[in-house]
N, C-alpha and C positions, 0 to 999 in steps of 0.2 A: 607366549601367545595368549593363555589364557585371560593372563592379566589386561594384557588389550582391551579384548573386546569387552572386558567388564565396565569401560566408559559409558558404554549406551544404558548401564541399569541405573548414574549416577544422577540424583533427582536433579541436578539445574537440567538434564536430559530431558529426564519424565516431564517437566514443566512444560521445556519449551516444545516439547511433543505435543502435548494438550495444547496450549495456545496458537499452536500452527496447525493442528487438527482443526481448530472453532475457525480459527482466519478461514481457512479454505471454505469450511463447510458454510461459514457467512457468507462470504461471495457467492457459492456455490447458487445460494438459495435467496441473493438479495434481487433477483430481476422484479416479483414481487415489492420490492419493497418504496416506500416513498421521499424522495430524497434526504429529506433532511434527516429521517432514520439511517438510512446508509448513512452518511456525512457524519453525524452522530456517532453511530456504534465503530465506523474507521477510526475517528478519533481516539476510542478508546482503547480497542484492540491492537491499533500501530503499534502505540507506546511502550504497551504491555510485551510485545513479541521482539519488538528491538533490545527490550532488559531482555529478556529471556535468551535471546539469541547472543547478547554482550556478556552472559553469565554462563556461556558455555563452557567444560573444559577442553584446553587444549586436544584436539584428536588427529592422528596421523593413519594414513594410508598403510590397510596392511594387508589388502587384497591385489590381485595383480588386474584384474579387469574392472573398468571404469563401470560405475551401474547405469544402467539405461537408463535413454530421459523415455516417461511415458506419456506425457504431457503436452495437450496443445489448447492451448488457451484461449484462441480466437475468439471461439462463441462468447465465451467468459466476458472478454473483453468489449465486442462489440453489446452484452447488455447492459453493464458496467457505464460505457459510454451514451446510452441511453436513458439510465436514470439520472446522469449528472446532464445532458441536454446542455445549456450554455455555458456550465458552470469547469467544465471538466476542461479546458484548454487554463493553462495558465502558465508565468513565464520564467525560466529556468536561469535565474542569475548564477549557479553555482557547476556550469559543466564545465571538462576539461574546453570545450570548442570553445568558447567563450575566449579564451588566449585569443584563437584566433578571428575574430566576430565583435564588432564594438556593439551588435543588437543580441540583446538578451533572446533565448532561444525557447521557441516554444513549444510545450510540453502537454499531454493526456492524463489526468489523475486516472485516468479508466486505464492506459497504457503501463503504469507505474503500476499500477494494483497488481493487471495481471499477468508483470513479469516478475513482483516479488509471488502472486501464487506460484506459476510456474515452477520457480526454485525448490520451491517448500512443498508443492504437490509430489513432487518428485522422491523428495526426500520422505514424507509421509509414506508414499505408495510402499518406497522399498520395506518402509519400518514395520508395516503392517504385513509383509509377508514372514516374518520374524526369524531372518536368517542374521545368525551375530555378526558373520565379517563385514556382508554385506550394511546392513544398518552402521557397521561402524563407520564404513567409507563413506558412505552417505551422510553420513552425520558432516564427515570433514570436511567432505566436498561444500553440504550447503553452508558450515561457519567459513571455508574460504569466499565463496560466493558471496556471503553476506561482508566480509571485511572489502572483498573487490569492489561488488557494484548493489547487491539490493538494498546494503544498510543504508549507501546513502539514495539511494530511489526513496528507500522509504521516509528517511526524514525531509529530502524535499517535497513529497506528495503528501504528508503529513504538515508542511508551512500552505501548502496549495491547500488543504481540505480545512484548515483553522480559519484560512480567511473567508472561503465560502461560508462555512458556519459564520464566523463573527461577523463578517464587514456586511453581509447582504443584511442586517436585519435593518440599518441604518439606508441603504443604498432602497430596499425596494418601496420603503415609504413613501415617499414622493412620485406616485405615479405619472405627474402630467409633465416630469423634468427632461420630458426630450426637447422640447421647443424652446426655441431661443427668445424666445418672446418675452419681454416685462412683466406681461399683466398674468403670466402662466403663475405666477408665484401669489396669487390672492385668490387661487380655488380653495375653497373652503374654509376662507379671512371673511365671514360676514360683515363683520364691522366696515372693510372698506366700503363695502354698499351701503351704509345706510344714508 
């Protein structure tokens, strides 16, 4: 028994405790923030928590009751989806429906976010009340959770937030490109006037 729950003091633990601690408390605090810092700092922190969370050891269930979810994310979500504004819908070529759907399905970076917080709040919450079994199942629950479903939440809302970052900086230059017009492509070609 002992030996057990000595997983949760194992540092790829300690790590991915700290970068799931920062994830949350980033979110927690990005309604403040202005997109492209969000956009920004997800990029950085995604990648970092998926090694941490891939770098976990093996851990098994050695309690008999499941630890409560405390979590509800809504708010979370719904500000999440207000600093991303038009940028936050984008299109999910990689889900199991897809089999069935020849149209790529579409998807919330703000929804993604905060259903991998969720997971990982959850798991935080139990860690920080510092009971060993309990923290241990929690650990296992959220690396099952992460191999089932947020690892990959997170690497598609991580292709969804690369492209916001990259592709807009080329896309919003062109301000006057809604109009189908010819002569829209010579605002500000002086030369053709002279």
């Amino acid at each position: 028994m002992k030996k057990e729950s000595q997983v949760i003091f194992d540092r790829n633990v300690v790590e991915f405790v700290t970068v799931a601690a920062e994830f949350c408390k980033f979110l927690e605090q990005a309604e403040t923030m202005k997109r492209d810092t969000f956009v920004d700092t997800s990029l950085k922190i995604l990648p970092l928590l998926y090694l941490k969370a891939a770098m976990l050891p093996e851990t098994e269930i050695i309690g008999d009751d499941a630890p409560e979810s405390y979590v509800t994310e809504e708010v979370l979500r719904i500000n999440l989806a207000g600093i991303l504004a038009e940028k936050d819908d984008y299109l999910d070529v990689f889900i199991q429906d897809m089999v069935y759907s020849d149209q790529p399905i579409k998807k919330n970076i703000s929804e993604d976010l905060a259903d991998i917080y969720q997971a990982i709040k959850d798991f935080i919450f139990v860690f920080q009340l510092g009971l060993n079994e309990t923290m241990n199942d929690s650990l296992a629950i959220c690396q099952e959770q992460f191999k089932e479903y947020w690892g990959q939440t997170l690497v598609n809302t991580l292709r969804a937030l690369h492209d916001v970052k990259y592709r807009q900086s080329e896309e919003d230059e062109p301000e006057e490109d809604d109009c189908d017009d010819d002569d829209c492509h010579c605002h500000g070609h002086h030369h053709h006037h002279e």
